[in-house]
N, C-alpha and C positions, 0 to 999 in steps of 0.2 A: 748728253746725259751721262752721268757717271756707271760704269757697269756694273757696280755694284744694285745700283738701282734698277739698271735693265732685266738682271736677274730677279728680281722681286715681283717683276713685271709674266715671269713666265708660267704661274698658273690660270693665271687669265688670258693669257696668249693662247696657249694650250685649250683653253676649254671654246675661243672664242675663231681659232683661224681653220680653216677645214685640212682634212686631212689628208695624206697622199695617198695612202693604201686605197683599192679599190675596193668597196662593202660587197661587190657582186661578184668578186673574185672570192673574197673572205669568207662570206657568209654562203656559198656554191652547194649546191647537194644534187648530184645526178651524175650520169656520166662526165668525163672527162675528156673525154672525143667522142663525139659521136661518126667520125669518120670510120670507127673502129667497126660502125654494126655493117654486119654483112648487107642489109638491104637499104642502109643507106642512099642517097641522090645528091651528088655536091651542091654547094650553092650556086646559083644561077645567074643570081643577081645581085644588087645591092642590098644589104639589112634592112627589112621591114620592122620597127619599134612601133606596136598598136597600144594607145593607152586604152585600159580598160575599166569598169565598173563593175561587170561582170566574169569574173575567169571563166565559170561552169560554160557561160552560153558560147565565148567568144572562143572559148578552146572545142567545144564542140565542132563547131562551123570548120575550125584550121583540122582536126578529124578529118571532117569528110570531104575535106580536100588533099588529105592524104599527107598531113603533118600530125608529127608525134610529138609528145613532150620529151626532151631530155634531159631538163634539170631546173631547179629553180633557186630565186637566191629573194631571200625575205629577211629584212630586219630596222630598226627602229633610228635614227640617225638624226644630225641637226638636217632643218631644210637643205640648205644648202651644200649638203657635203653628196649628194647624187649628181651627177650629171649623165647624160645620155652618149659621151664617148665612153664613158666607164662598163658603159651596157656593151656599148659596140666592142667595147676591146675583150670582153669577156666571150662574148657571141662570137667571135674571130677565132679563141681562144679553143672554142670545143664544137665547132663547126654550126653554128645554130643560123635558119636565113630569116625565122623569124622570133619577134620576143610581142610576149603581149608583159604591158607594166602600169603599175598602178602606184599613186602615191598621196595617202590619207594625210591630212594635219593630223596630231595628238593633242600637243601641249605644247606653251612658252616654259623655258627654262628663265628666270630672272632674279635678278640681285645687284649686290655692289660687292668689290674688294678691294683691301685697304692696300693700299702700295706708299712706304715712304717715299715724299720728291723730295731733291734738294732745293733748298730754300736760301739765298745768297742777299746778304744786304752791305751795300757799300753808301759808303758815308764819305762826305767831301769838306773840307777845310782850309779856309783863307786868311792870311793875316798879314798886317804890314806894321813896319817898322822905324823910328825915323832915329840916326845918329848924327852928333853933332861933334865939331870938331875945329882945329885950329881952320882947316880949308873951308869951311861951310857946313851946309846942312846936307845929309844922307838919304832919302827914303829907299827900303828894301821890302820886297814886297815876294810872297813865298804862300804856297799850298800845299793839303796832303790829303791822301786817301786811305781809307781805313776799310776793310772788308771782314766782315761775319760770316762764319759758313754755317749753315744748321740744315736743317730737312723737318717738315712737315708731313701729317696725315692727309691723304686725300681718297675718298671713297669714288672707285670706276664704277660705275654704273653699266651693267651687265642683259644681253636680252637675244636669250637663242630657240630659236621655232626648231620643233623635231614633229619627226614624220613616219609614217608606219611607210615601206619603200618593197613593193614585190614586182618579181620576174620573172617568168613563165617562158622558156627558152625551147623553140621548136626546129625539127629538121624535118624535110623531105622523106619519104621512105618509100620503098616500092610494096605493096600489100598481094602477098599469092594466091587471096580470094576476098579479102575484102571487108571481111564480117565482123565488127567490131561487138561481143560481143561479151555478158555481167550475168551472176551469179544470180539464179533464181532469186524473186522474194517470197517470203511466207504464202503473200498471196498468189503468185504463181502456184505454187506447189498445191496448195488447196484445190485450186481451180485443176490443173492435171491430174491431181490426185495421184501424184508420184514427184521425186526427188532426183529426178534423170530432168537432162536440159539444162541449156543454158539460153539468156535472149537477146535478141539483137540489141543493142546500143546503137550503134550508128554503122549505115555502107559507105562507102568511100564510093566516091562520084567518079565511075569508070571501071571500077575493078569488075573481076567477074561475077563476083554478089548481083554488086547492082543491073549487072547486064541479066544476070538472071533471075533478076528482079525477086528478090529480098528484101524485105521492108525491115524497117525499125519497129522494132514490137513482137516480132514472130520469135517463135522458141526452138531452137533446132534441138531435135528430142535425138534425131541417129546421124550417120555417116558412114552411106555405104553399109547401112545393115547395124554396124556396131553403134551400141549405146551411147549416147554422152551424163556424162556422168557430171561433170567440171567444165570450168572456163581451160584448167590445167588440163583436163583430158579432149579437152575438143582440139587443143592448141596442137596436141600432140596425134593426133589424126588427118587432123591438116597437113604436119611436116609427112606423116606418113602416107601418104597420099599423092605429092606433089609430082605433076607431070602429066595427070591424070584425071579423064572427067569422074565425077564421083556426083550420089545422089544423096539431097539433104532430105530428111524427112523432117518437116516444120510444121508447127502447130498455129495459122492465125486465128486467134478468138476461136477456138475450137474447132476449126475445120482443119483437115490433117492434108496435106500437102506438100508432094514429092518435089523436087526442085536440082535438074541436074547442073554442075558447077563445075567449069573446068579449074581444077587447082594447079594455077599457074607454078610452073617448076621453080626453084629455088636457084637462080645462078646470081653472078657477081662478075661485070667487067665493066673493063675501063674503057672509055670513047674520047681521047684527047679532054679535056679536062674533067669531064662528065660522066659517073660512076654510076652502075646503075644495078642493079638486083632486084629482088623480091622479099615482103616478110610478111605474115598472116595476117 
């Protein structure tokens, strides 16, 4: 085909071939290594990809086993331009050992666009001859080829499936007590009848919460005597603390209940490939 024509050919190339860039590098928002945080845990094993239905429930569970989010990549794309190295080269990228992904249909993109072809018509011609002469009779016999060049319209017919495409990228961490814990609600606060505390969210399976058996649902009102005030202010009582047994005072469904915790100290080292620390 002439390149002329090839070039007429390249908005629909473009709209129809996938693309190189990777959407979960592009579209990225979170950390950018998470080797970088101090309580980090290298990867251990091979990339886990969980397709999911649910983020809320599925990221819980990877919680209380002691994975954290650190970043996600969401965006709208044809079907076919995701694939799952694209995940892995990303999750390589900022250290992540697992990803939960999800990927919704939306809509069909469709249509047609016109592209001139070239259009060639060759035409063929026979003819014979006869001369005459003192020596006899002659026949001469002869052909010819005639060629047309033009181009016509032809309409491509066009049809691209896109897709809502997320990913929920998790690393390992080491937790210095365990207590995943959210911001009073309204009805909390009624019920206390104070704006101090914060409530459990989720314990990590092993940490010292859970060893000292801390439920999901309880509301840690002190620490060590001092108020909590915040998810920010508890956080910062933890760090201040660390090394050290320390006593929670926790509210389950009204009954008030001391709960001592050792707050695992905060370190970071390296064990031949395997990094290991501590974080709240």
């Amino acid at each position: 085909m002439h390149i002329k024509y090839i070039k007429r050919l390249f908005p629909l190339l473009a709209l129809l071939i996938t693309s190189c860039a990777n959407p979960y590098a592009e579209f990225y928002a979170g950390s950018p290594d998470a080797r970088a945080f101090p309580g980090y845990i290298s990867v251990r094993g091979p990339l886990r990809i969980i397709q999911t239905n649910n983020f809320r429930r599925d990221g819980l569970r990877l919680l209380r086993r002691g994975y954290v989010p650190i970043g996600q990549s969401s965006f709208n794309a044809p079907t076919n331009q995701s694939n799952r190295g694209q995940i892995r080269e990303q999750a390589k990228k900022i250290g992540a050992e697992i990803v939960l992904f999800s990927q919704q249909y939306t809509n069909t993109i469709a249509g047609s666009m016109p592209y001139q072809a070239p259009q060639t018509t060759t035409s063929y011609s026979t003819g014979t001859a006869t001369a005459y002469g003192p020596g006899g009779t002659t026949n001469a016999y002869g052909s010819g080829t005639t060629t047309t060049y033009g181009s016509q319209t032809i309409n491509m017919p066009y049809s691209v499936s896109r897709s809502d495409f997320m990913a929920i990228f998790y690393a390992k961490a080491h937790f210095h007590v365990g207590a995943v814990t959210v911001a009073l609600s309204n009805k909390d606060r009624r019920r206390l009848q104070s704006n101090a505390g914060v409530k459990v969210k989720v314990i990590v399976n092993g940490s010292p919460a859970f060893r000292a058996n801390i439920l999901p649902g309880d509301v840690v009102l002190s620490v060590n005597g001092k108020p909590v005030e915040s998810v920010r202010g508890y956080m910062r009582l933890l760090n201040q603390y660390q090394g050290r047994t320390v006593t929670f005072l926790i509210d389950r469904g009204g009954v008030k209940l001391n709960k001592e915790i050792y707050d695992q100290p905060y370190t970071q080292k390296v064990v031949g490939q395997r990094q290991t620390g501590a974080a709240n």
